[in-house]
VOGU-3710 file (C-alpha; in Angstrom, 3 decimals, decimal comma):
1> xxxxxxxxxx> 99,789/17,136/-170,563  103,534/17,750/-170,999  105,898/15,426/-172,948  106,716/13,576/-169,503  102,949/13,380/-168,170  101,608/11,937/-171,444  104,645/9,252/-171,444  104,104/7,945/-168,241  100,502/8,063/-168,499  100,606/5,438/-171,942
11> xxxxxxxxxx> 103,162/3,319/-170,337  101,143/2,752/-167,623  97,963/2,031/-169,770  100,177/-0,155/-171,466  101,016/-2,374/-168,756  97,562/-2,507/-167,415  96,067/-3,817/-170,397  95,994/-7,631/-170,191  98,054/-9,133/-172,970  100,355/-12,009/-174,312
21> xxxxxxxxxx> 103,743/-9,175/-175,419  103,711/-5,465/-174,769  106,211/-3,506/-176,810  107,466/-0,370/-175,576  109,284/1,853/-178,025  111,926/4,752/-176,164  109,420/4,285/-172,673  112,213/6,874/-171,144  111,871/9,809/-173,603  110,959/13,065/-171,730
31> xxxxxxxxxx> 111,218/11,315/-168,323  113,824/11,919/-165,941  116,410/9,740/-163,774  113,803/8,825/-161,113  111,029/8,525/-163,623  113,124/6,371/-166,121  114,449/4,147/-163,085  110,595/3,823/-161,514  109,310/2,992/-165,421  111,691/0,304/-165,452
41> xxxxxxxxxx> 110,553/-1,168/-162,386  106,874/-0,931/-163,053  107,479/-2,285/-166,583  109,679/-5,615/-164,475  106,981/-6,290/-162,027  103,632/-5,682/-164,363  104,944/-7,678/-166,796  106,291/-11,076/-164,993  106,024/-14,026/-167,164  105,224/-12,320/-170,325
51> xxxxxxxxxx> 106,833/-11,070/-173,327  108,171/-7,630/-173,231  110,362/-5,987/-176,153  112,013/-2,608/-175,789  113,692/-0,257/-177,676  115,485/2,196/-175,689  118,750/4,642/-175,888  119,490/4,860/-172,405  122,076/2,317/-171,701  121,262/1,474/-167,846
61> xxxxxxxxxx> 117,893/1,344/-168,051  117,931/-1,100/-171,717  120,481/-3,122/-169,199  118,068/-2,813/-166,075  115,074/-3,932/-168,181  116,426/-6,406/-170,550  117,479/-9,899/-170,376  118,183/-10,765/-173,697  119,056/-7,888/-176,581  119,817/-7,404/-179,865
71> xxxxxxxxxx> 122,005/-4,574/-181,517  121,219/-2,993/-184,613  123,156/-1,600/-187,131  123,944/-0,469/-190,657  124,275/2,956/-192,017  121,155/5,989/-191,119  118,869/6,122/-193,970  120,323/3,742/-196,036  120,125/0,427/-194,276  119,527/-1,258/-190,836
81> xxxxxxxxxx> 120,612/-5,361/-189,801  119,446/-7,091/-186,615  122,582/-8,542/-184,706  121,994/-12,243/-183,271  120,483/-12,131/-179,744  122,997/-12,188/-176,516  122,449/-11,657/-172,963  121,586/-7,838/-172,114  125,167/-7,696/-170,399  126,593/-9,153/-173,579
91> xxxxxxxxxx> 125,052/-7,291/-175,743  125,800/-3,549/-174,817  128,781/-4,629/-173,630  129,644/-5,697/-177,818  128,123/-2,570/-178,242  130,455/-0,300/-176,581  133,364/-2,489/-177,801  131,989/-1,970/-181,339  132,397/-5,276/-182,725  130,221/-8,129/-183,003
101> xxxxxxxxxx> 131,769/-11,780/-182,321  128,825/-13,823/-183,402  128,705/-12,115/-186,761  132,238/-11,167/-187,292  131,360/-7,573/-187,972  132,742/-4,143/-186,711  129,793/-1,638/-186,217  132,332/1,145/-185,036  136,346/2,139/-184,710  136,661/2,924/-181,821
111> xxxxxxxxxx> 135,731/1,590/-178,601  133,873/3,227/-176,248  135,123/3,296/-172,817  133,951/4,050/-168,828  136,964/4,542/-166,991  136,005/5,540/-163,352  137,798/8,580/-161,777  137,481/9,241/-158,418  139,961/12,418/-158,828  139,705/13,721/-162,484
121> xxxxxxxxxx> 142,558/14,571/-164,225  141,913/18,210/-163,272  142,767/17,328/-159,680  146,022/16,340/-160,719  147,308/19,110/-162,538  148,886/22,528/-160,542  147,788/25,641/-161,258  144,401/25,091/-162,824  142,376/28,022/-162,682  138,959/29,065/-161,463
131> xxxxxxxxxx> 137,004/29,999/-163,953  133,667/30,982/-163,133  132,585/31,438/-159,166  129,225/31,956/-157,459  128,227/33,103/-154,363  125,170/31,702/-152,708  122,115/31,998/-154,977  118,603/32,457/-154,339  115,815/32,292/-156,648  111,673/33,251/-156,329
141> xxxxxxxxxx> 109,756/32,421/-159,121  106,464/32,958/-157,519  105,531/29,261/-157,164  108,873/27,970/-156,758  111,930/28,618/-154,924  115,348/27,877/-155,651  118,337/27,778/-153,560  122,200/26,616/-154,620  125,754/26,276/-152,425  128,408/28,704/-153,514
151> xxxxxxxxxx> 131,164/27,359/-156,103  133,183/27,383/-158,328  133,937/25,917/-161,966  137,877/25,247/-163,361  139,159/25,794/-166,388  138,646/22,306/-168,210  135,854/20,903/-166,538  132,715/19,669/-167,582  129,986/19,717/-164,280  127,269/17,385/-164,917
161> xxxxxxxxxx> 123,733/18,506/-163,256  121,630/15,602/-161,831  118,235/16,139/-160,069  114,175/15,248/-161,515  112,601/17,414/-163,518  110,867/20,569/-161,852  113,813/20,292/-159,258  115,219/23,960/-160,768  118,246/22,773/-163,267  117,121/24,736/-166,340
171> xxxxxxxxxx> 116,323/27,571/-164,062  120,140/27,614/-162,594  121,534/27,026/-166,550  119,651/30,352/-167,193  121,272/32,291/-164,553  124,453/31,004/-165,544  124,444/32,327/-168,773  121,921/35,531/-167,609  118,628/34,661/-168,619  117,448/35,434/-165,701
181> xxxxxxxxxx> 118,612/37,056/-162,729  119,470/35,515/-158,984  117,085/37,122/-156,362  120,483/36,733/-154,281  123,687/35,909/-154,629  125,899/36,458/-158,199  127,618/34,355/-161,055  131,394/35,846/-162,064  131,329/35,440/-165,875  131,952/38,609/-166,622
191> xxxxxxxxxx> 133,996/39,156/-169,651  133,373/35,320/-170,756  131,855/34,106/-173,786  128,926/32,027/-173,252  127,178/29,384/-175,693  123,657/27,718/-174,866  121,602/25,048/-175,671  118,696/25,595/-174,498  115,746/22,652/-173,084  113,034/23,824/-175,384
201> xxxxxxxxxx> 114,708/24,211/-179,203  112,648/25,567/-181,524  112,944/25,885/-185,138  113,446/29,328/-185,315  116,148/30,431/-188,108  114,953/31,087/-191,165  117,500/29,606/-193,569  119,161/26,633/-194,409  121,448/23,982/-191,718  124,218/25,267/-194,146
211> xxxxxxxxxx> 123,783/28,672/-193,765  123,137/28,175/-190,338  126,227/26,612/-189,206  128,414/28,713/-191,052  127,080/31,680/-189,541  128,092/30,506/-186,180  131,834/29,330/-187,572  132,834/30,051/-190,864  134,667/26,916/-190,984  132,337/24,921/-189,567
221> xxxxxxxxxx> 132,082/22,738/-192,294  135,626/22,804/-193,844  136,004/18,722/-194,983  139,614/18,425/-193,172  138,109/19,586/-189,766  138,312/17,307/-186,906  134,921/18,999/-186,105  133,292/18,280/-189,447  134,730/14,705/-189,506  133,810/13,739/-185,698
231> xxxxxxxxxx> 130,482/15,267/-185,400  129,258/17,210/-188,278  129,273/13,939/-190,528  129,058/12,006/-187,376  125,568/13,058/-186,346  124,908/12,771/-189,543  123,902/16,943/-190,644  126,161/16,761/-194,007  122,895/15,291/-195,506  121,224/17,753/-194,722
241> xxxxxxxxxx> 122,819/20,612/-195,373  120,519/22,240/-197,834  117,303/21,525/-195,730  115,369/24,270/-194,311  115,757/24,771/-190,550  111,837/25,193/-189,962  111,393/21,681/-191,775  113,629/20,100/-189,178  112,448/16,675/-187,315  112,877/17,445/-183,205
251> xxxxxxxxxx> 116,294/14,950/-183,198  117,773/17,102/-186,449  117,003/20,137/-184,640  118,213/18,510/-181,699  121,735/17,597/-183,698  121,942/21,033/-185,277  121,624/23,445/-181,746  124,234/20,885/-180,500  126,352/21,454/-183,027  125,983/24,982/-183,282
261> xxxxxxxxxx> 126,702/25,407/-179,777  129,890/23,514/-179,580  130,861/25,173/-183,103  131,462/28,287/-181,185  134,545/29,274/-179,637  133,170/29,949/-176,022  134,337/30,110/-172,571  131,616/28,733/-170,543  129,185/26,159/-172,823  125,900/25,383/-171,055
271> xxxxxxxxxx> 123,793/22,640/-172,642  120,710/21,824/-171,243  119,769/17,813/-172,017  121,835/17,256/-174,764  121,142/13,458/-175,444  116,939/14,522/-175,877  116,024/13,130/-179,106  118,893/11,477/-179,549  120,079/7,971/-180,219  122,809/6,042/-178,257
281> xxxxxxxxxx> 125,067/6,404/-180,780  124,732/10,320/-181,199  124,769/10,416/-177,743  128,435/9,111/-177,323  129,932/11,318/-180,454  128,268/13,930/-178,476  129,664/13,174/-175,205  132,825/12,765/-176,894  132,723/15,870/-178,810  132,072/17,972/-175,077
291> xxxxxxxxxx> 135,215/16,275/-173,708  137,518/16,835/-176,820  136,359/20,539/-177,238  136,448/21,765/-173,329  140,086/19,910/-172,795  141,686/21,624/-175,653  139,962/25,084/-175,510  140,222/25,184/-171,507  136,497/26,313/-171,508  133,902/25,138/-169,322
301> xxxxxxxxxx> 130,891/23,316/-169,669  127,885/22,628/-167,328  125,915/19,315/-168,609  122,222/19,387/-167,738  121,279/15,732/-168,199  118,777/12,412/-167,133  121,139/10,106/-168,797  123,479/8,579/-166,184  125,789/6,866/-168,255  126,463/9,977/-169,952
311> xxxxxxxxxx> 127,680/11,581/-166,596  129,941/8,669/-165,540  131,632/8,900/-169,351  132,368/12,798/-169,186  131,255/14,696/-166,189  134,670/15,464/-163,967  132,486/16,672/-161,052  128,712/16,663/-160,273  125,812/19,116/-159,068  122,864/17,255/-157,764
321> xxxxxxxxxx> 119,706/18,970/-157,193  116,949/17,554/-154,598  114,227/19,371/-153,070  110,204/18,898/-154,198  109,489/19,227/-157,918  107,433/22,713/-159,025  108,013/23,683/-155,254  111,420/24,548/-154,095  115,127/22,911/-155,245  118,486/22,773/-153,445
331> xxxxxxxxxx> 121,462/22,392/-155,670  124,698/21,531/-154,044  128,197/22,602/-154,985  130,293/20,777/-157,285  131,099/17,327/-155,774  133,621/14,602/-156,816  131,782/12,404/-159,292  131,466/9,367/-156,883  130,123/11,852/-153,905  127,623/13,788/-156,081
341> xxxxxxxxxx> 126,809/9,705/-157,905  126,815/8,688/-154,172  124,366/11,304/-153,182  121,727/11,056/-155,792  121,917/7,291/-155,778  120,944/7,070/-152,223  117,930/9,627/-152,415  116,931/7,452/-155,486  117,442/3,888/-152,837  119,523/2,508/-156,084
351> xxxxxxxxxx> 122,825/0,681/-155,999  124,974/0,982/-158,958  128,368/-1,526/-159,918  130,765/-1,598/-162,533  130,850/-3,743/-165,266  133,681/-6,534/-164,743  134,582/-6,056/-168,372  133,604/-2,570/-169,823  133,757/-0,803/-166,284  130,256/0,935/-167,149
361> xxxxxxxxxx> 127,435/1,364/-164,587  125,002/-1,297/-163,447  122,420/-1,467/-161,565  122,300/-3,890/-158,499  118,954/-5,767/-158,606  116,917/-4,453/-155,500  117,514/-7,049/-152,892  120,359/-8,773/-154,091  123,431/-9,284/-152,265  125,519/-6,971/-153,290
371> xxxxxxxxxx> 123,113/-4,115/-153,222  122,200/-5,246/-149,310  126,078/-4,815/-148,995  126,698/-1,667/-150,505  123,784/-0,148/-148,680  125,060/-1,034/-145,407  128,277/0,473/-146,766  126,895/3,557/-147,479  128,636/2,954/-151,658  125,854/3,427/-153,412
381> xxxxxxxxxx> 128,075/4,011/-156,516  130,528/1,431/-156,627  133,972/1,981/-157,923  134,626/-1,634/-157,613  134,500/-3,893/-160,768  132,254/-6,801/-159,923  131,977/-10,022/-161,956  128,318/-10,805/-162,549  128,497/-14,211/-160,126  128,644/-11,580/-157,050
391> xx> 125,703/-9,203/-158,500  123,290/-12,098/-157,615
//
């Protein structure tokens, strides 16, 4: 079985064993957005009435699932303290703001922040270039057949890709950057530089993460670097430099392609699931890392990725892909972030809202008024900030 197979197959022996508390431990790993939102409702309704603790990195679906959380924090590999428990909303929401009331105790600088954009601030500028254009594509692969709208990318802009898994997102990341070949149709990059993180890492450099980052940038790991200070020491890889890239855990290998990819000065930057492995923490100096880096280089990046939080916080414009898994995929052109939100949400039958405090993504309990509403609205991705007495 794959990674995906084998983790929906024990979560589901999991919740048909009869017990008093079931612990799940990262139940979303290796699944994607339908998966991880169909877990989380198999885990609700199995469950009912009994005790159910979770430990998950995926924002929406820890708030979807949980009704009571606690944060942890402290310092990786050195020590770890269990926050006082608050409501789910509560709780991610101190999260994000990085501070804890109850114990008086910042866990981070900075805050992090969901600011909805209907228009990104791409829109608003003149003159912003096209940087990479394709025509329309077609792709055979024997069993499975892949077909995507003509467009275009600008100068700037990171395109988030939504769609399952098997849907033909990792297939169109390796024609951008000429893995593979389109049976019709072409990608314009010519005369770009191109850096990829691949789906599938493996540990295949034989030296040390030292040697390894500073033969992608030489000063890769020069101390007064915003890029050493923000996510080499960030994600944590200054301790450990002098390990062996073939000894590597998955998330340090993980951490280390990431890095090495946005370490290079590229045009286009293609990074397929870059939050695997990761924890919600990394995942936001990641995120935040893309932005910084593709705003001040005026490069591109396309975002391959199941976590939908992650889209909302960086993606500028969205590609969703629909179609039947391991048979044939349609990916559309680049849509506004609230069309290409509004257009996976309602193939998915989810409602999303926005936080009343943070502004992040919530989802609307299936049923409830304000998901009846927005369904008869057609705004399945809310831009509206809702206080939580009109989510019921």
């Amino acid at each position: 079985l794959s990674g995906g197979e084998l983790q929906k197959l024990l979560v589901a022996a999991s919740v048909l064993r009869e017990a008093d508390v079931y612990l799940f431990d990262e139940p979303a790993s290796y699944l994607d957005v339908a998966e991880r939102l169909n877990m989380a409702r198999t885990v609700k309704e199995m469950t009912k009435n009994k005790y159910v603790v979770v430990v998950e990195h995926d924002l929406i679906v820890l708030d979807y699932l949980s009704d009571q959380l606690n944060v942890l924090y402290g310092q990786s590999s050195v020590y770890g303290r269990v926050s006082k428990t608050y409501s789910s909303r509560v709780g991610i929401n101190n999260f994000l703001r990085g501070y804890l009331p109850a114990e008086n105790v910042q866990i981070r600088k900075e805050e992090i922040k969901f600011e909805f954009r209907d228009m990104s601030e791409l829109d608003l500028l003149k003159n912003v270039k096209e940087k990479v254009v394709w025509s329309h594509i077609r792709k055979d692969l024997g069993g499975f057949k892949l077909e995507v709208e003509e467009g275009a990318a600008r100068q700037g802009e990171i395109i988030g890709v939504l769609g399952p898994n098997g849907i033909g997102k990792t297939t169109f990341a390796r024609i951008l950057v000429g893995e593979i070949q389109p049976d019709e149709g072409f990608v314009n990059t010519v005369g770009l530089t191109l850096s990829y993180k691949p789906q599938k890492i493996l540990p295949e450099y034989d030296g040390t993460v030292q040697q390894y980052l500073e033969e992608v940038r030489k000063d890769a790991l020069s101390s007064t670097s915003w890029f050493y200070t923000e996510v080499v020491r960030r994600l944590n890889l200054h301790r450990i430099l002098e390990s062996k890239v073939t000894d590597l855990s998955g998330g340090e290998l993980q951490k280390l392609y990431i890095t090495g990819a946005l370490a290079k000065d590229a045009d286009v930057y293609v990074l397929d699931e870059p939050s695997s492995y990761l924890d919600v923490e990394e995942r936001y100096v990641v995120a935040k890392a893309i932005k910084k880096i593709i705003r001040e280089r005026k490069s591109i990046c396309f975002v391959v990725e199941h976590d939908l939080a992650i889209h909302n916080y960086i993606a500028d414009r969205i590609m969703v892909f629909k179609g039947v898994p391991g048979l044939e995929g349609y990916g559309t052109a680049p849509l506004s972030l609230r069309s290409g939100m509004n257009e996976f949400l309602k193939l998915m039958d989810l409602t999303f809202r926005r936080d009343g405090e943070t502004g992040r993504p919530r989802v609307n309990k299936p049923g409830s008024y304000l998901d009846r509403v927005q369904k008869e609205l057609g705004e399945y991705f809310s831009t509206r900030v809702v206080k939580e007495a009109e989510a019921e």
